[in-house]
Backbone as CSV, one residue per row, in Angstrom:
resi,resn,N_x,N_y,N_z,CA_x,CA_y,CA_z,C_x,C_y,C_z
1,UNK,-17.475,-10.712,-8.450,-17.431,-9.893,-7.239,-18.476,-8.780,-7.358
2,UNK,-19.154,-8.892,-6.341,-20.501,-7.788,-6.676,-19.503,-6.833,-6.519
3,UNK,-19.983,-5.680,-6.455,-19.778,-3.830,-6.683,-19.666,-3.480,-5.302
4,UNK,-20.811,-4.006,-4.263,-19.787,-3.481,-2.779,-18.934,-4.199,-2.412
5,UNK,-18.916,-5.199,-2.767,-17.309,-6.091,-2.092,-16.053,-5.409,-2.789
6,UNK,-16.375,-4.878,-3.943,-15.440,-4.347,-4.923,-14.930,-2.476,-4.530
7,UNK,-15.999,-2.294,-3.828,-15.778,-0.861,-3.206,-15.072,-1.343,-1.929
8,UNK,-15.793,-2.047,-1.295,-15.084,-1.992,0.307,-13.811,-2.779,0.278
9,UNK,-13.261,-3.586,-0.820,-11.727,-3.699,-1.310,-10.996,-2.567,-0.769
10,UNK,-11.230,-1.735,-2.192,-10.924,-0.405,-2.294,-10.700,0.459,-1.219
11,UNK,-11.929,0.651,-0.563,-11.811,1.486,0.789,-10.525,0.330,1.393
12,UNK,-10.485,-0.727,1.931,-8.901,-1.459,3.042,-7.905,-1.098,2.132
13,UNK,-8.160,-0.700,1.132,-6.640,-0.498,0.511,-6.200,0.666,0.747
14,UNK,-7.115,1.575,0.766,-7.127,3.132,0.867,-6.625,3.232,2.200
15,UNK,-7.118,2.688,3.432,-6.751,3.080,4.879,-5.767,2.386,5.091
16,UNK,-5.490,0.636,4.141,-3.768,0.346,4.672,-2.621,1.503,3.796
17,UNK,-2.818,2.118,3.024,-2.019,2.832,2.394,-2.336,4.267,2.977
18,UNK,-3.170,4.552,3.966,-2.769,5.801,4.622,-2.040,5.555,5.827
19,UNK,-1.766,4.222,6.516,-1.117,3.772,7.745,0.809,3.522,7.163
20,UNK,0.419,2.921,6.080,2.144,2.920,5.579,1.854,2.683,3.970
21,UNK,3.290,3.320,3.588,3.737,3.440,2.188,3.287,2.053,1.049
22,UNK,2.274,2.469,0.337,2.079,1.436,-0.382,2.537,1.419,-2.038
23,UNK,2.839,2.684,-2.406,3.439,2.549,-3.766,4.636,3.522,-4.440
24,UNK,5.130,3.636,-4.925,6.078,4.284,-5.195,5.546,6.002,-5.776
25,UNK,4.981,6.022,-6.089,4.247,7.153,-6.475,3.668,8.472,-5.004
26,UNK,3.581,7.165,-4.131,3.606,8.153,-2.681,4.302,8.893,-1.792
27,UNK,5.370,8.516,-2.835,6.731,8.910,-1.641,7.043,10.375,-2.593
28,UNK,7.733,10.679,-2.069,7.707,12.687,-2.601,9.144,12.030,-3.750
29,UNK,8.987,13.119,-4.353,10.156,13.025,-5.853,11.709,12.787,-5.111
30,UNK,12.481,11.936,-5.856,14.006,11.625,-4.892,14.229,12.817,-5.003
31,UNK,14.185,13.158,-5.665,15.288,14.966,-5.965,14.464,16.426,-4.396
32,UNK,13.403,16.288,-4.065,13.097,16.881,-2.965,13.495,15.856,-1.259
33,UNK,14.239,15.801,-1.174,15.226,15.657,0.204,14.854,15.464,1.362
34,UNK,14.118,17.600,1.520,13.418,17.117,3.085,12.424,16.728,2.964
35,UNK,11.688,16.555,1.871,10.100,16.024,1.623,10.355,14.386,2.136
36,UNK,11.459,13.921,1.554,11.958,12.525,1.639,11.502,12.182,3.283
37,UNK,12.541,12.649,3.701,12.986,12.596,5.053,11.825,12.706,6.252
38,UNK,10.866,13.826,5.509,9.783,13.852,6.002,8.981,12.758,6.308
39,UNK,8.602,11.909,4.685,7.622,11.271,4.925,8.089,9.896,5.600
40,UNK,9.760,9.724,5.521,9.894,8.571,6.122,9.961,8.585,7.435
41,UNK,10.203,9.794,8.329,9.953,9.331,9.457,8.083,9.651,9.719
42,UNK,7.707,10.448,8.997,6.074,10.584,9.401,5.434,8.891,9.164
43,UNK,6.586,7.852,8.543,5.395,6.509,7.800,6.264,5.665,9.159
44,UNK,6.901,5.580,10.018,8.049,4.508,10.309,7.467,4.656,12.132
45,UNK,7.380,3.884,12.267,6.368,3.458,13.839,7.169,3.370,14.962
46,UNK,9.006,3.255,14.491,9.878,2.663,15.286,11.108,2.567,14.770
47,UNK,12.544,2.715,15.278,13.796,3.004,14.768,14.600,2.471,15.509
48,UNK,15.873,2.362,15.206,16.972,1.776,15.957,17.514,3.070,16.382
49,UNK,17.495,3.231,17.544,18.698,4.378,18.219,20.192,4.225,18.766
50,UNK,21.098,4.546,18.537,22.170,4.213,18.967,22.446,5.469,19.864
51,UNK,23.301,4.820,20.952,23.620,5.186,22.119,25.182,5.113,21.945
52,UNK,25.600,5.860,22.866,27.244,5.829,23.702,27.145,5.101,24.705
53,UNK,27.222,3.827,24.793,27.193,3.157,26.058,27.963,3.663,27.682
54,UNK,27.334,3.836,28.146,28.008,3.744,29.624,28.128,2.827,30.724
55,UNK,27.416,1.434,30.023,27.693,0.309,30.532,29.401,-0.546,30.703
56,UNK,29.658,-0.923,31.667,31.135,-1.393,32.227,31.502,-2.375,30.809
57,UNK,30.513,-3.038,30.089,31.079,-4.070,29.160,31.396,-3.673,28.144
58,UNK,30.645,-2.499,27.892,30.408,-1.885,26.130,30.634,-0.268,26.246
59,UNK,31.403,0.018,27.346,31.348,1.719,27.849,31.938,2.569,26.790
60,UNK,31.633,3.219,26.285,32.115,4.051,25.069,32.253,4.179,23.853
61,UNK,31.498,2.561,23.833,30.830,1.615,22.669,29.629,2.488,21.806
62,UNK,29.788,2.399,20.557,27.815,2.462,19.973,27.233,1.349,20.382
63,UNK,26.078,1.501,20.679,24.746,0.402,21.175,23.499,0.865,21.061
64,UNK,23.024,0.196,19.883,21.949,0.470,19.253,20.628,-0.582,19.942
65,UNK,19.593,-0.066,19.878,18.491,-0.501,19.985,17.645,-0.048,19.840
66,UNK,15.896,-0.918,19.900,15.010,-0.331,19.332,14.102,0.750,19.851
67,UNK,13.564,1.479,19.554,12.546,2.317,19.894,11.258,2.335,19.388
68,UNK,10.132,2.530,20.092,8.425,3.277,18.980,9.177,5.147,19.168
69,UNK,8.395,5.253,17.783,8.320,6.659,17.824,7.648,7.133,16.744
70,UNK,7.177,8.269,17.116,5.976,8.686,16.187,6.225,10.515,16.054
71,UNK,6.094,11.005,14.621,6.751,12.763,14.525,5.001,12.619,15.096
72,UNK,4.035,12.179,15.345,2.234,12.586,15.169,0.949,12.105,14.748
73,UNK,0.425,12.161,15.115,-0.545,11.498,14.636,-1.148,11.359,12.970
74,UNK,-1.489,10.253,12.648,-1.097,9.912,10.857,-1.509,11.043,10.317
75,UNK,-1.184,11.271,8.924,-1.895,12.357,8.510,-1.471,14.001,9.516
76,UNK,-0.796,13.937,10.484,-0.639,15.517,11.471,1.009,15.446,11.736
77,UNK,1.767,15.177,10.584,3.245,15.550,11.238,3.978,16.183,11.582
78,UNK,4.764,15.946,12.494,5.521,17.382,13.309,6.730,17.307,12.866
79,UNK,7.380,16.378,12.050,8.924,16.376,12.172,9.715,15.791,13.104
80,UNK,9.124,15.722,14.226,9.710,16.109,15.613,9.515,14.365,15.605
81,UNK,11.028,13.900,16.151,10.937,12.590,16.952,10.127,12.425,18.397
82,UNK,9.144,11.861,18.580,8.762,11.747,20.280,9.206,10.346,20.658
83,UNK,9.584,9.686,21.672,9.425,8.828,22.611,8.986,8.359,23.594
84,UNK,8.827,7.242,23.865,8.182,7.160,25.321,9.240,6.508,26.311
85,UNK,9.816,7.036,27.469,11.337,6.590,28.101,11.113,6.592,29.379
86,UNK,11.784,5.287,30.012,11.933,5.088,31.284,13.522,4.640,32.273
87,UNK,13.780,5.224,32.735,14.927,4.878,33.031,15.479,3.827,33.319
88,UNK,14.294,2.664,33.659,15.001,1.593,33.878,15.454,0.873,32.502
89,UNK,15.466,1.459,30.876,15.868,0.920,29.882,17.271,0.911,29.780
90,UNK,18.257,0.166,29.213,19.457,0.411,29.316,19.978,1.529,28.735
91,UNK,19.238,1.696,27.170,20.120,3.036,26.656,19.522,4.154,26.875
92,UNK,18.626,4.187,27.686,18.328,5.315,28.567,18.963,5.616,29.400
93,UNK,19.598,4.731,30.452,21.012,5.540,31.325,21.952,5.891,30.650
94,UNK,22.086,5.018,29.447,23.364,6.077,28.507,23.605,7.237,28.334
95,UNK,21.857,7.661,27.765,21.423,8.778,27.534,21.871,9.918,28.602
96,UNK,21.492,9.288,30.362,21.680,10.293,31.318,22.947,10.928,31.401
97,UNK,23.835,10.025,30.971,25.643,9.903,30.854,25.661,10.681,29.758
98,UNK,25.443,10.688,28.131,25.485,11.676,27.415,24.377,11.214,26.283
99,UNK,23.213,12.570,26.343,22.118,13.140,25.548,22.480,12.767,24.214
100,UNK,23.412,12.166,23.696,23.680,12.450,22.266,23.250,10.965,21.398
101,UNK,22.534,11.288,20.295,22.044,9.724,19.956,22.246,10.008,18.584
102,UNK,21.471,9.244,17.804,21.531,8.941,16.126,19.998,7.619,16.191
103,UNK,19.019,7.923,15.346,17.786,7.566,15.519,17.996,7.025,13.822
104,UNK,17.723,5.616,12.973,17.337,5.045,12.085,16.425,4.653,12.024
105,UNK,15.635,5.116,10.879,14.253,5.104,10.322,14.507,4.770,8.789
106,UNK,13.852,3.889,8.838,13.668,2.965,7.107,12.336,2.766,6.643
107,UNK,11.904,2.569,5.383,10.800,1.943,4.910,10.639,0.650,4.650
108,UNK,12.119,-0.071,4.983,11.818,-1.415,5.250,10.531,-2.135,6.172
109,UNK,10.343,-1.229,7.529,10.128,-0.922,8.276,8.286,-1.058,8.322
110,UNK,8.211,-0.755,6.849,6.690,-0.539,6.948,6.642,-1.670,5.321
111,UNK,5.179,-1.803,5.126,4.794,-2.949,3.699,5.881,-2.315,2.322
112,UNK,6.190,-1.502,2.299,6.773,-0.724,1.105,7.842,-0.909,0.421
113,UNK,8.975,-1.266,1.404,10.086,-2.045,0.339,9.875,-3.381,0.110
114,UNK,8.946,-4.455,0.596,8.516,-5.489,0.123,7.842,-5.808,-1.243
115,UNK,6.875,-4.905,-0.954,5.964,-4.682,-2.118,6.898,-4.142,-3.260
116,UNK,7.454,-3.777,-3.254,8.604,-2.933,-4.003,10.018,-3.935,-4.901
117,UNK,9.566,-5.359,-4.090,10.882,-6.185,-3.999,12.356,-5.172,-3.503
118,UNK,12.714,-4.057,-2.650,13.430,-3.724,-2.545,14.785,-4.562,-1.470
119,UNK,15.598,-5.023,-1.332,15.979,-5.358,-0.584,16.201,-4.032,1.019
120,UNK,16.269,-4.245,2.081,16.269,-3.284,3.259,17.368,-2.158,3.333
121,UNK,18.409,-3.045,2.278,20.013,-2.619,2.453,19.636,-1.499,0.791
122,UNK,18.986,-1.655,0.562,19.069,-1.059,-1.256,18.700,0.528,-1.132
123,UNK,19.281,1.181,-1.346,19.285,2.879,-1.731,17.549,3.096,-2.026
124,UNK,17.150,1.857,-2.951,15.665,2.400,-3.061,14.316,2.427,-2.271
125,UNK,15.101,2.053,-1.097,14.153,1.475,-0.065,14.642,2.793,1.269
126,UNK,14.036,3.307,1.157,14.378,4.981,1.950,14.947,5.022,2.971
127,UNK,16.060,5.939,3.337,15.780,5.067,5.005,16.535,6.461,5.467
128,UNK,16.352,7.220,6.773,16.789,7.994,7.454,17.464,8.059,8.697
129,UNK,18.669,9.255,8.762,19.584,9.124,9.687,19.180,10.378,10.326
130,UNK,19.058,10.489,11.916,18.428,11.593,12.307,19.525,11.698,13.495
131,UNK,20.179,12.508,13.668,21.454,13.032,15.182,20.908,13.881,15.747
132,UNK,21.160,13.931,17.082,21.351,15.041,17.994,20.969,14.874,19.439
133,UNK,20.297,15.359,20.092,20.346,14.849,21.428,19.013,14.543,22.181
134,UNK,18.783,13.629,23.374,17.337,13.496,23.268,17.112,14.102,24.719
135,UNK,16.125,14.731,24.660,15.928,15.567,25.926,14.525,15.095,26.301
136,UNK,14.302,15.218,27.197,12.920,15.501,28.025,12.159,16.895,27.735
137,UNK,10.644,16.001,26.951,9.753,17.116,26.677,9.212,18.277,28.210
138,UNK,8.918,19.656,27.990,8.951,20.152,29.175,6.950,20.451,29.562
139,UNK,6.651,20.901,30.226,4.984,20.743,29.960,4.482,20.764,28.867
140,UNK,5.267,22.008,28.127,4.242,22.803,26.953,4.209,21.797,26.161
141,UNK,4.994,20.690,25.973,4.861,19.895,24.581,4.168,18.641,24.948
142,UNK,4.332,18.329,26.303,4.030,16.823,26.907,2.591,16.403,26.068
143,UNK,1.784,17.594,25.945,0.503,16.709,25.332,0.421,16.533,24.051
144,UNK,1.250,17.833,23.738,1.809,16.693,21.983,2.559,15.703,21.274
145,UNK,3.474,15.215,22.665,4.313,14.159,22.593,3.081,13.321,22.965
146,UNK,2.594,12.900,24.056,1.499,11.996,24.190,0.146,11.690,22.868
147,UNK,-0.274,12.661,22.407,-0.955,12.548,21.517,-0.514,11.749,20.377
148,UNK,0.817,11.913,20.004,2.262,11.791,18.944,2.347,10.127,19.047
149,UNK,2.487,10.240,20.039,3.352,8.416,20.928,1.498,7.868,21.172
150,UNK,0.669,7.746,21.739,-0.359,7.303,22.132,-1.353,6.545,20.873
151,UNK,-1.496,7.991,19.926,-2.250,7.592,18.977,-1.718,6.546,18.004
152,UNK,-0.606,6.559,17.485,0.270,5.713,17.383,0.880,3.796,17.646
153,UNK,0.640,4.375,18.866,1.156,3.124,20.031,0.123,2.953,21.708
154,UNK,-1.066,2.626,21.091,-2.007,2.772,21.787,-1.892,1.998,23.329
155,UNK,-1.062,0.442,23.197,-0.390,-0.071,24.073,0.187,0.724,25.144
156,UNK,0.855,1.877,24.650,1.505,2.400,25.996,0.815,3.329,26.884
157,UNK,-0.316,3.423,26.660,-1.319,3.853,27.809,-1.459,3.269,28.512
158,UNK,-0.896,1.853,29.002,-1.557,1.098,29.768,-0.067,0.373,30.742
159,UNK,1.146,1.163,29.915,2.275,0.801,30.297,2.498,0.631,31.845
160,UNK,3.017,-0.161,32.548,3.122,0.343,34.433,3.608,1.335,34.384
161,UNK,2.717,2.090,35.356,2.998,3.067,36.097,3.895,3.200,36.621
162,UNK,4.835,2.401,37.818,5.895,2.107,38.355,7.261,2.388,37.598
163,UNK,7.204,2.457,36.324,8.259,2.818,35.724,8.520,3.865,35.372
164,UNK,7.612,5.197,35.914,8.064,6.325,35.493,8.508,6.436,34.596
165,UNK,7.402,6.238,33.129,7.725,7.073,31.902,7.373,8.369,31.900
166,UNK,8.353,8.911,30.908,8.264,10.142,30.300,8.276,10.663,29.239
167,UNK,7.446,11.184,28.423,8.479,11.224,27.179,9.664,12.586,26.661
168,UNK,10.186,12.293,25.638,11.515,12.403,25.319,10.789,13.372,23.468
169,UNK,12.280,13.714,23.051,12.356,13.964,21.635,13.660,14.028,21.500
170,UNK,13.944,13.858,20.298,15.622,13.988,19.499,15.167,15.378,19.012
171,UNK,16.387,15.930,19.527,16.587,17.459,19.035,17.646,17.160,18.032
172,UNK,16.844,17.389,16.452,17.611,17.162,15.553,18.936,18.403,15.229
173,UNK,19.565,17.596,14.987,21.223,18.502,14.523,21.687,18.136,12.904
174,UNK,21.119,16.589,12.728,22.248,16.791,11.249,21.247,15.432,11.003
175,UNK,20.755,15.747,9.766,19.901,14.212,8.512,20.764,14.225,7.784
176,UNK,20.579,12.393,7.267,20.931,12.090,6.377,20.016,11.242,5.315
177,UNK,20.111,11.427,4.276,18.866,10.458,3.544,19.504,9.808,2.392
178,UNK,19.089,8.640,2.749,19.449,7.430,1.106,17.953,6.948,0.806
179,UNK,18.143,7.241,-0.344,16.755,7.109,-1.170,16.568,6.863,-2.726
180,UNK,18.544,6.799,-3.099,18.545,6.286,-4.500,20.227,6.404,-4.513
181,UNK,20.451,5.697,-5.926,21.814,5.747,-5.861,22.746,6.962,-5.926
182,UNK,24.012,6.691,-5.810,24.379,7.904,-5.760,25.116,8.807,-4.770
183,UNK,24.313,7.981,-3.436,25.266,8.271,-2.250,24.128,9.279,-1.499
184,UNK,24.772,9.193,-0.220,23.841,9.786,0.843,23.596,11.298,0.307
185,UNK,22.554,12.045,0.923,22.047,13.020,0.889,21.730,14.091,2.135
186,UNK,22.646,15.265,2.489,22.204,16.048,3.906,21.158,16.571,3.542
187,UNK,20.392,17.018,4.669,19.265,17.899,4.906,19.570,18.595,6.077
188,UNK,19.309,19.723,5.866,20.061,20.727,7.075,17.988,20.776,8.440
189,UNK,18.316,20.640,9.857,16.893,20.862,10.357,15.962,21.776,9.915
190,UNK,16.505,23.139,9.360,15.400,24.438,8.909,15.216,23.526,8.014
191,UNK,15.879,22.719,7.094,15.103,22.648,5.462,14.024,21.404,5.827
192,UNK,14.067,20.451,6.630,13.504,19.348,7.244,12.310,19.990,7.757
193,UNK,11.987,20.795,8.585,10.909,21.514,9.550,10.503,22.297,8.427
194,UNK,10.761,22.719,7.793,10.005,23.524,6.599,9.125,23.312,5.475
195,UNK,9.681,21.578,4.991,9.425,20.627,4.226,7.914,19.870,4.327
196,UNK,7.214,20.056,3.625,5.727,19.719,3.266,5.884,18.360,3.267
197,UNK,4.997,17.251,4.418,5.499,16.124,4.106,4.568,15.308,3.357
């Protein structure tokens, strides 16, 4: 292998491992929490959200489904869950019925517990529990939710119009993090928003 094929290796390895988690050494020490929590939702493109259904079949039910979401653009994290939401989604009318959700974010999610042999379900394979309620961003943030969600999920620039999106954020209330054995781990929001990711 000549010497630039052997560099420009190097360089795709370098930019797939700044897009998602490529080794264990990248992820912040188990014993720092909100660092954890940080980087897994700053690496995770998309989560399962669960809802309170207000649908007639499943009304009062959990009903989970998927979401994109992005704390920012790679490398610029905010912490902050953004979304991109339209009402005609189902657990978006839930939402209108009651704001209150629970957002799962894993590193299954991205190359990292593979590479890892971790199974999805295994403590060592990171994964975050994020509560609280999802509101509608108000001007001041809209262009950092767009920037957040866009750069990200470049697709939804082009989303129909007709559906009146908007985007959204989870106003966090209560984390949880599994990231080794031992049993879950809280992170209170100040220590999360404070946390170097």
């Amino acid at each position: 292998m000549s010497r630039t094929n052997a560099f420009l290796g190097i360089l795709v390895l370098a930019v797939l491992c700044v897009r998602s988690p490529c080794s264990a050494s990248l992820i912040p020490p188990r014993n720092d929490t909100a660092r954890v929590a940080r980087y897994v939702v700053h690496h995770c493109d998309w989560g399962a959200m669960a809802t309170i259904s207000s649908h007639e079949s499943v009304r009062g039910q959990p009903f989970a489904n998927v979401f994109s979401v992005s704390d920012g653009p790679l490398r610029a994290s905010t912490g902050v869950p953004y979304l991109y939401l339209t009402l005609m989604e189902i657990s978006v009318q839930d939402l209108q019925v009651n704001p209150n959700a629970s957002i799962t974010l894993s590193l299954a999610q991205t190359h990292y517990c593979k590479k890892e042999g971790y199974d999805p379900q295994s403590p060592l394979c990171a994964h975050v529990i994020l509560s609280g309620a999802i509101q509608k961003v108000d001007d001041t943030e809209t262009d950092a939710a767009k920037l957040a969600l866009f750069s990200r999920h470049p697709e939804m620039a082009s989303w129909p119009r007709d559906h009146n999106w908007f985007f959204a954020k989870l106003n966090i209330t209560n984390i949880w993090v599994l990231d080794y054995f031992g049993g879950i781990k809280t992170v209170t929001p100040d220590e999360y928003y404070k946390a170097k990711p």
